[in-house]
C-alpha positions in Angstrom: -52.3 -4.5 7.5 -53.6 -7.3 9.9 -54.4 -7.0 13.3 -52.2 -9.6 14.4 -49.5 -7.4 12.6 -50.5 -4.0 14.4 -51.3 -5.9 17.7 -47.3 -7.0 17.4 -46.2 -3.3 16.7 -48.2 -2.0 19.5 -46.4 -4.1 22.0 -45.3 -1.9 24.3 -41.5 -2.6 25.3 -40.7 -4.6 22.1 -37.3 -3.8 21.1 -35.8 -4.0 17.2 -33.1 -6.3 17.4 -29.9 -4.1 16.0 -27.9 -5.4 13.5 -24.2 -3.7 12.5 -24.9 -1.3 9.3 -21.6 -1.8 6.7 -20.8 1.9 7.8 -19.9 0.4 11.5 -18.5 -2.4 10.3 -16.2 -0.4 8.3 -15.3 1.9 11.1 -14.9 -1.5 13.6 -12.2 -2.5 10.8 -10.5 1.0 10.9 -10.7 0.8 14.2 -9.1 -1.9 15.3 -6.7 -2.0 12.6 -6.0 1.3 13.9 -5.4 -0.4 17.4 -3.0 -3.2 16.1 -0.7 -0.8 14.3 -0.4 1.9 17.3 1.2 -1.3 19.5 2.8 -3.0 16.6 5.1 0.0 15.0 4.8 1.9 18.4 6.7 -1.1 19.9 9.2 -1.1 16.8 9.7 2.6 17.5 10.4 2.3 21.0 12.4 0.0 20.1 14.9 0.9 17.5 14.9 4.9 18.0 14.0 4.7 21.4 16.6 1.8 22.2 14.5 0.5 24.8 13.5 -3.4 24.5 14.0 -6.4 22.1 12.6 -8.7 19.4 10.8 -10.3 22.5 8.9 -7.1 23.5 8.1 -6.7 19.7 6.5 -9.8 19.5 4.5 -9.5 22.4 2.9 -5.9 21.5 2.6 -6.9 18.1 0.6 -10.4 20.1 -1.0 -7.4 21.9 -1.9 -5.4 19.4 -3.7 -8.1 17.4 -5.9 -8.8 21.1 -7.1 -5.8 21.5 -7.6 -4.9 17.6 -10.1 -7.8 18.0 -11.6 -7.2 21.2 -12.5 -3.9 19.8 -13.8 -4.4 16.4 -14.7 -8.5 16.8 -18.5 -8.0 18.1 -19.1 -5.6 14.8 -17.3 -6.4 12.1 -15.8 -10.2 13.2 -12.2 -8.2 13.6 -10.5 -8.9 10.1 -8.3 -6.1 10.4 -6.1 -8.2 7.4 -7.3 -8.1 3.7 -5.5 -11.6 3.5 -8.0 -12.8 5.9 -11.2 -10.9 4.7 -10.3 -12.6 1.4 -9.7 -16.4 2.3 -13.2 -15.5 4.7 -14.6 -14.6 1.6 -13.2 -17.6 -0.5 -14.0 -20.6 2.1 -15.7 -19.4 5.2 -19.3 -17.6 3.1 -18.4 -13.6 3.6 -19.3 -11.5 1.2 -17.0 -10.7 -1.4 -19.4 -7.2 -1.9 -17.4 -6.0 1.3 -13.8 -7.4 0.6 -13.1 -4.1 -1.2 -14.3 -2.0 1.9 -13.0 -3.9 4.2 -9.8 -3.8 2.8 -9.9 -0.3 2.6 -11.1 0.3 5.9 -8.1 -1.9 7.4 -5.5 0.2 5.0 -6.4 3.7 6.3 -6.5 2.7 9.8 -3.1 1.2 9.6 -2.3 4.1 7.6 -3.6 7.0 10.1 -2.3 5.0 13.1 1.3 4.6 11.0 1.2 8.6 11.0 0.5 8.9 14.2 3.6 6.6 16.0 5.4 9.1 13.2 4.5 11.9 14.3 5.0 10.9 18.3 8.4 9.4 17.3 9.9 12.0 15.9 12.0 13.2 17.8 14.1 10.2 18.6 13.7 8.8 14.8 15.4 12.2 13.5 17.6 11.8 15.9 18.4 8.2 15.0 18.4 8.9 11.4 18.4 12.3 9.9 18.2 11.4 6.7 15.2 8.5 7.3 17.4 6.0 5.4 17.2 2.0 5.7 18.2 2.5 9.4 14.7 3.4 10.7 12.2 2.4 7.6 11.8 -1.2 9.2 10.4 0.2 11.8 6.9 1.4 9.7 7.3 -1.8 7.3 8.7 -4.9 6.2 11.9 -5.5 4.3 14.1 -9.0 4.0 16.6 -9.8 5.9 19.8 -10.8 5.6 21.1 -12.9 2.9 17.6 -13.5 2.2 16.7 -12.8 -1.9 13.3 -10.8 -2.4 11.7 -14.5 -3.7 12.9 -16.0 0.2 10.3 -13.3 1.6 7.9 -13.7 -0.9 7.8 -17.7 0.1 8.4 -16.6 3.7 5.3 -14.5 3.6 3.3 -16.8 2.1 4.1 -19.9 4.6 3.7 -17.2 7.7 0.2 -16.3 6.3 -0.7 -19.6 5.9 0.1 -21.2 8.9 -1.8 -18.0 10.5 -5.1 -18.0 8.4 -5.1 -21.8 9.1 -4.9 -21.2 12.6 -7.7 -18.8 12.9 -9.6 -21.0 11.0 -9.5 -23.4 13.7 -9.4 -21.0 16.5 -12.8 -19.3 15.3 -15.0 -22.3 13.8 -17.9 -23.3 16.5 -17.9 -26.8 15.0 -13.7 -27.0 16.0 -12.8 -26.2 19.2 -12.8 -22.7 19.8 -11.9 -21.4 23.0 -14.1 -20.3 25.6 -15.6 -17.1 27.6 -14.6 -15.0 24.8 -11.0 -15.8 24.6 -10.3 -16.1 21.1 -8.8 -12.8 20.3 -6.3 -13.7 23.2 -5.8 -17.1 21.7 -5.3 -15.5 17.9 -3.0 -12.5 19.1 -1.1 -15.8 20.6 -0.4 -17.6 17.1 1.0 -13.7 16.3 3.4 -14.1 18.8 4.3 -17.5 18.2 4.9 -16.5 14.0 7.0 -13.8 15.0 9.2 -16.2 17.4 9.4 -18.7 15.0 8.7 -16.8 11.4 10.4 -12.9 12.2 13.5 -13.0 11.2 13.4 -13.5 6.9 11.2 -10.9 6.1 9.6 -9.3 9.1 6.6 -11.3 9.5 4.0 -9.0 7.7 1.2 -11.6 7.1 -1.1 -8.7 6.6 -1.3 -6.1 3.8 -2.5 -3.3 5.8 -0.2 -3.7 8.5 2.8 -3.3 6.1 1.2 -0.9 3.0 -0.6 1.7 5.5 2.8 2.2 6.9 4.4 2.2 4.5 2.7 4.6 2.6 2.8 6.8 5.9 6.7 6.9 6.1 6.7 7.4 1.9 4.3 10.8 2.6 6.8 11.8 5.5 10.1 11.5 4.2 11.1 8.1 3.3 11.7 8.5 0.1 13.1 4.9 -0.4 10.1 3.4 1.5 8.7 1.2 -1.5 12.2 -0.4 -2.4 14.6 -2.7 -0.6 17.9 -1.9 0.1 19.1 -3.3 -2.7 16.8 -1.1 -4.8 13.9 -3.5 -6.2 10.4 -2.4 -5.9 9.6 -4.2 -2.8 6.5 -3.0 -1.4 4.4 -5.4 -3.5 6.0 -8.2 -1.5 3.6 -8.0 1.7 0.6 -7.4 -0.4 0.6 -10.3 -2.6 2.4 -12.8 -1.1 0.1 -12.5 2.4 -3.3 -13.2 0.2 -1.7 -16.2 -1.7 -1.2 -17.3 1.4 -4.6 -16.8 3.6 -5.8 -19.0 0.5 -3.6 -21.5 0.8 -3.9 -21.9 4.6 -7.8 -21.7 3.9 -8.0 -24.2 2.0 -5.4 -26.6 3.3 -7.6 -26.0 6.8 -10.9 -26.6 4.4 -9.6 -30.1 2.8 -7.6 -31.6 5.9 -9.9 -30.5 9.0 -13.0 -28.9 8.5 -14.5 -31.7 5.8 -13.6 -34.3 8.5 -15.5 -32.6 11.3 -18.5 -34.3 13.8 -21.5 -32.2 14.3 -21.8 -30.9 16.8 -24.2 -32.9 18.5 -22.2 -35.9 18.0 -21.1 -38.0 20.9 -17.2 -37.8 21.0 -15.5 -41.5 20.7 -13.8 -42.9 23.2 -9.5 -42.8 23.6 -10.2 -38.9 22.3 -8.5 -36.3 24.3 -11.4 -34.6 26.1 -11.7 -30.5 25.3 -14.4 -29.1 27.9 -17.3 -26.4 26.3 
């Protein structure tokens, strides 16, 4: 060993910078996934079995849910808490495909353990609503399509909603964009949630993310919904949310990829003139 090397070690004061291990990244995900769910189907619960509020309070906690899912997982694990998103980070933005697998997993039990847990709290009022937990109370754990819409209108449904979100985030997130200042982007991003769920609710429930539908879904299955994979008119629906939402992280991903992020200054560049001015 070199002295320089054991003059550096003996420094007294010198603290190891600490860097997230994949455990606590993993746990971040569960986590906050964990957090998203409790407001998203608590709200949904309050809602129908509770009969207290409206789609507007439902798309506001679900807005909610997603802020402080990242506020609590964003500093560890960059606050995925959607397999669709891991994967079109993984695809266009240099994450590491090693960890889509976990991640994923991680995002599905936390949805899934948070699912059991508005279950288990709503009980009461849900068996009361619906003894037999039929159609009437399954949407509010997961997705179905509503009405007059064919299972194909919410697969395309949940593709376009997914897009327009990963492409969002994209933009929202990327330091050479303009991302929003003194930490506000989990506010700004639980915004677009909001804004998909005014605009992109009503055809299929506006799932855009795999864990948030299949963790709660399997939680109602393993509590008495014995219909919970199907839609009412008895197809196997439950693929629906999974699929559709990654075809269409990739497509906003790369649609954000080819039509802004190739096109964009350094940052050091000086910012032409007749541009609308966005402060640091």
């Amino acid at each position: 060993m070199s002295h320089s090397s054991s003059s550096a070690e003996a420094v007294p004061g010198r603290a190891v910078p600490k860097t997230p291990t994949l455990t606590g990244e993993l746990l971040a995900e569960f986590a906050g996934t964990a957090i998203l769910i409790l407001f998203g189907v608590g709200v949904v619960a309050q809602v129908v079995a509770g009969q207290n509020g409206g789609d507007d309070s439902i798309h506001w906690a679900w807005g909610l849910g997603v802020t402080f899912g990242v506020y609590v997982a964003g500093r560890t694990s960059g606050a995925h808490l959607n397999p669709a998103v891991t994967i079109a980070l993984a695809a266009f933005q240099g994450f590491s495909w090693k960890k889509v697998l976990p991640y994923s997993v991680a995002q599905f039990l936390g949805a899934f353990v948070a699912a059991l847990v508005v279950r288990w709290v709503y009980a009461g009022p849900i068996d009361a609503l619906d003894p037999g937990h039929t159609y009437d109370s399954q949407g509010i754990f997961s997705t179905l399509p509503g009405a007059n819409v064919t299972v194909g209108g919410a697969f395309l449904d949940q593709v376009v909603g997914t897009a327009i979100l990963v492409f969002l985030i994209f933009a929202v997130t990327q330091v050479k964009a303009t991302p929003p200042g003194a930490n506000l982007a989990p506010f700004i991003i639980g915004l677009i949630v909001v804004g998909i769920g005014f605009a992109w609710g009503s055809n299929a429930g506006y799932a855009i993310n795999p864990a948030r539908d299949f963790g709660p879904r399997l939680a109602s299955f393993v509590t008495g919904y014995s219909t919970a994979m199907r839609e009412p008119g008895g197809a196997f629906y439950f693929w629906v949310p999974i699929v559709a939402p990654v075809i269409g992280g990739l497509i906003g991903g790369g649609l954000y990829k080819v039509l802004v992020e190739r096109h964009l200054p350094d940052e050091a560049a000086p910012e032409p003139e007749g541009r609308t001015h966005i402060d640091d």
